[in-house]
C-alpha positions, 0 to 999 in steps of 0.5 A: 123114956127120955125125951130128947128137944131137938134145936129148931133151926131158924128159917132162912129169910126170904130176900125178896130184893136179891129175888126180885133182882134176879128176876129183872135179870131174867127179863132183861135177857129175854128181851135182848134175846127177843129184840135179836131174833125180832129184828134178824128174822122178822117179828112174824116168822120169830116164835115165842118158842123160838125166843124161849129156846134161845133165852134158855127159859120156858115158853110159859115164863115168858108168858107169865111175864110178857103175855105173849110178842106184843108183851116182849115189844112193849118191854122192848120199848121201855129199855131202849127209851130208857137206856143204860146210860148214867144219867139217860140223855134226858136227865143230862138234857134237864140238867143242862138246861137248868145250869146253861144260859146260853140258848146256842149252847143249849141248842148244840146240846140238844143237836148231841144228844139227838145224834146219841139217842137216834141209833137206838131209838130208830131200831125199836122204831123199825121193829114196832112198824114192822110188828104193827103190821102183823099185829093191830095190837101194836099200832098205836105204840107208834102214835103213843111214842110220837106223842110222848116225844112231842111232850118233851119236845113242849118242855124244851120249847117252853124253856126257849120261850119263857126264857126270851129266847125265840125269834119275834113271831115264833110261838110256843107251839110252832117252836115245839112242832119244829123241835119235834120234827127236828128229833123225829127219828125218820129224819135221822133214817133220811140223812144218817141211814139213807144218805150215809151221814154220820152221827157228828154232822147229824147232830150238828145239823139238827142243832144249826137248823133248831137254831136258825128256825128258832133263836134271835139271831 
């Protein structure tokens, strides 16, 4: 009897990238469907159920990639502090540094980019308060965030201060606890939110008072 060979056809190869991309989609839909709900409703009464009907995915997918609400928030946290910009303010801030010689300049600089990052880091900061409340696991994320920005902030100084630029008497660590407060997004909640600035004078105040604490005249 004839045996007939039949050709093997190749096994189509795995795309790990284009899958790993399509799954970073995913998650980003889930956390934007999530921070939605979180602040509309409230972190308490919103359910990773609810979340998941909204986001059109299932609960155990959120499970498998967030482990639960404290997850989603963390995740939150990571796209806000980030963002979508190209390059992030931070980027630009570095940048900016390195080529300005100007301190004033670098300064008014520092004021505009406070007045860019606020709107979106005061929401993650409402949220994670209000979280924390209902869920211990989420207290620290408020001290870790402050902490981080005070970080930043000693970067910042450090080049004012290496660079000659404070005023006699102001040290290093007096000069990054005035920019951290300075950045602080409570204050942007007091003149902005509370008080009806708007993001321009914000951002010019931040910069004149960064200026008049900090630099020789």
């Amino acid at each position: 009897m004839e045996r007939k060979d039949h050709a093997v056809k190749p096994k189509r190869g795995y795309n790990s990238a284009g899958r790993q991309a399509q799954a970073r989609r995913s998650q980003l839909a889930i956390l934007e469907t999530a921070e939605r709900l979180f602040i509309s409703g409230g972190y308490a009464p919103t359910t990773v159920a609810a979340i998941a009907k909204e986001a059109e995915v299932s609960v155990e997918t959120i499970y498998k990639a967030f482990g639960g609400k404290p997850g989603l928030i963390r995740g939150i946290r990571e796209i806000r502090l980030t963002g979508g910009g190209t390059p992030s303010a931070e980027r630009r801030s570095n940048q900016m540094r390195v080529r300005e010689s100007d301190p004033h300049k670098i300064v008014a600089n520092w004021g505009r980019l406070s007045a860019e990052v606020a709107p979106s880091v005061w929401p993650l900061i409402s949220l994670i308060r209000e979280a924390a409340a209902s869920d211990p696991e989420l207290f620290s994320m408020l001290d870790e965030l402050a902490s981080a920005r005070h970080q930043r902030m000693l970067l910042n100084a450090s080049h004012l201060y290496e660079a000659g630029h404070l005023r006699p008497g102001v040290s290093l660590s007096e000069a990054t606890d005035v920019l951290w407060a300075y950045s602080s997004p409570e204050l942007y909640e007091l003149l902005v939110l509370r008080r009806g600035w708007n993001t321009e004078r914000f951002g010019r105040f931040v910069a004149e008072a960064i200026s008049a604490a900090l630099l020789r005249d």
